[in-house]
C-alpha positions in Angstrom: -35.2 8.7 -14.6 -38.2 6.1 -14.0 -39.1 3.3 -16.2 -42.0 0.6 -15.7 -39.5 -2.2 -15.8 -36.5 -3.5 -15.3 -36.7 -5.1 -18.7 -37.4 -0.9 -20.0 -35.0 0.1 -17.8 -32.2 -2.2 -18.7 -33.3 -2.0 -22.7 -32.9 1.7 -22.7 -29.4 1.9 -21.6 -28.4 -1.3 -23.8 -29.5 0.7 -26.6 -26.9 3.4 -25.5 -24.4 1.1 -24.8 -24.9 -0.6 -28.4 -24.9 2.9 -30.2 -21.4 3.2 -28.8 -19.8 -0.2 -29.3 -20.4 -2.1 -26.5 -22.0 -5.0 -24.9 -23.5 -4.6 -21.1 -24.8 -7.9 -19.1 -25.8 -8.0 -15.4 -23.3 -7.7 -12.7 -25.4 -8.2 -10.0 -29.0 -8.3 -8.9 -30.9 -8.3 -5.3 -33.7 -10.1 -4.7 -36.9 -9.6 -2.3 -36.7 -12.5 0.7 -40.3 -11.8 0.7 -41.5 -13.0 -2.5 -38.5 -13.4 -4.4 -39.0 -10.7 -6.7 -35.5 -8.6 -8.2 -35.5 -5.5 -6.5 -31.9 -3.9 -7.6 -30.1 -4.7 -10.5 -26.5 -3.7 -11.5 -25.9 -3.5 -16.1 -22.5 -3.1 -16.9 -19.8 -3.4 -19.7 -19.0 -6.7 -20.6 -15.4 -7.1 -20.3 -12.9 -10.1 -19.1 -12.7 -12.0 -22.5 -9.3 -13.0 -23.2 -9.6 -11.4 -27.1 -10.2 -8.0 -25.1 -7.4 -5.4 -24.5 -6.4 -4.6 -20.8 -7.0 -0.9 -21.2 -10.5 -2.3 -22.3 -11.3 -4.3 -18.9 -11.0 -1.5 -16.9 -14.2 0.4 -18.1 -16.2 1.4 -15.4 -20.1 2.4 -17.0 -22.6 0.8 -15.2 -26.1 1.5 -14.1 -27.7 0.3 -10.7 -31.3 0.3 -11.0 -33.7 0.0 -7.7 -37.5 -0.6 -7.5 -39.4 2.0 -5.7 -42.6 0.9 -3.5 -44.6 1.8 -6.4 -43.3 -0.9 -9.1 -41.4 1.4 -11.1 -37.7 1.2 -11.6 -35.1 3.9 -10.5 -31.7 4.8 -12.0 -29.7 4.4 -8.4 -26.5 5.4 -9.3 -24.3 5.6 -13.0 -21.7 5.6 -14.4 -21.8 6.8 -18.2 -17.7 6.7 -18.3 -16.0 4.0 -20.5 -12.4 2.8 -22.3 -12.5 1.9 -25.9 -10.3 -0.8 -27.6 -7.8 1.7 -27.8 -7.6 2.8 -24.1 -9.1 6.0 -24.4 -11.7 7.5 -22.3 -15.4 8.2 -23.4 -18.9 9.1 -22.3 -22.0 7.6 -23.0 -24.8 9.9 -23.8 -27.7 8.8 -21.7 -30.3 11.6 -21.2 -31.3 11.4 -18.1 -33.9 14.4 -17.5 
């Protein structure tokens, strides 16, 4: 899936992420030692909090975006699998045609 942005990029699976009760925040970005541009960017769940459940903390969706030569941003690699409060396994339902 290609997006014009990170911003796009990182709004579209926040909206997913929302939809189905959670919050994502960056876990890690890359940037260019050119021109100091981001050009990789890891969104994940927000977990750690010490009000959150342990089965909680081990929810693994993520999404690493990457930006092509072009300008456009990449879905790199994801991971639509994550643990409600409850422990139990779910899936996010990003399209991703």
């Amino acid at each position: 899936m290609v997006f014009e942005s990170e911003s796009a990029a990182k709004s579209f699976y926040d909206d997913d992420a929302r939809r189905v009760g959670f919050q994502t925040w960056v876990l890690s970005s890359r940037k260019s030692d050119r021109d100091g541009s981001v050009i990789s960017c890891g969104v994940g769940y927000r977990g750690g909090s010490e009000n959150r459940s342990k089965g909680h903390e081990r929810c693994s969706a993520m999404v690493l975006l990457k930006k092509e030569k072009l300008g456009t941003w990449v879905i790199r690699r994801f991971s639509r699998v994550f643990f409600d409060l409850l422990g139990f396994q779910m899936m996010l339902n990003l399209d991703l045609v």
